[in-house]
C-alpha positions as CSV (number, residue, x, y, z in Angstrom):
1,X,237.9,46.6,66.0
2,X,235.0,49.0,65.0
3,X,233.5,50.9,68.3
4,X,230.0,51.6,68.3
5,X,228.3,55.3,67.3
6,X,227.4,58.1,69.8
7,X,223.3,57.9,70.0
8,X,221.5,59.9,67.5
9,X,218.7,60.3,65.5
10,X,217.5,57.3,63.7
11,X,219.4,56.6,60.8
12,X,218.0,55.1,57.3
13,X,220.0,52.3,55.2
14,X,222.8,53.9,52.6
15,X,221.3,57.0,53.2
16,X,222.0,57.8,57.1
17,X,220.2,60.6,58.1
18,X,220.6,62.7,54.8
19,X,216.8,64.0,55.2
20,X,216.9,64.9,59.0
21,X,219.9,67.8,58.5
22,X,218.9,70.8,58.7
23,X,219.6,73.4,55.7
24,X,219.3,76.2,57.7
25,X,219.6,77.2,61.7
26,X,221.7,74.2,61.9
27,X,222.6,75.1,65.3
28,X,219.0,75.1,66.7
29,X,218.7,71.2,65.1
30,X,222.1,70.0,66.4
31,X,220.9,71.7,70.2
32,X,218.3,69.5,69.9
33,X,219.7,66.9,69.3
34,X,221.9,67.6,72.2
35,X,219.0,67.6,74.6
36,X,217.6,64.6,73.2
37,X,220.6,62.0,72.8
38,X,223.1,64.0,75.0
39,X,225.7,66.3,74.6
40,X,228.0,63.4,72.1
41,X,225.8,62.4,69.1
42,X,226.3,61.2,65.9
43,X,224.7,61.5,62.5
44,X,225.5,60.2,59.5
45,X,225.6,61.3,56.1
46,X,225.7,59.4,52.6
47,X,227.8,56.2,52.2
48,X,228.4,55.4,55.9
49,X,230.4,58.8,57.1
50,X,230.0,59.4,60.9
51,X,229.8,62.6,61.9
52,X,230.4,63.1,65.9
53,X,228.5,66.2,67.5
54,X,229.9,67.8,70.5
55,X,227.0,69.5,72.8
56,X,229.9,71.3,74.6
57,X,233.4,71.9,74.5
């Protein structure tokens, strides 16, 4: 049984959310993020990899 992704940015078909990561000052992005969808989010990448983003730890 698959569980269902953290909230996150919207995410685009095959390509996830390739064009909304950051290439620099990651961690500014990712805080957003944070404030926006809460402090576990998920983005993900190229074919279907979920990556889970801690806001604290």
């Amino acid at each position: 049984m698959l569980f269902p992704l953290p909230p996150g940015p919207p995410k685009f078909p095959i390509i996830g959310n390739f064009f909304d990561m950051p290439t620099e000052k990651e961690w500014l992005t990712f805080a957003q993020w944070g404030e926006k969808y809460g402090k576990l989010s998920s983005v993900t990448g190229k074919r279907a990899s979920a990556f889970i983003l801690l806001g604290s730890f």
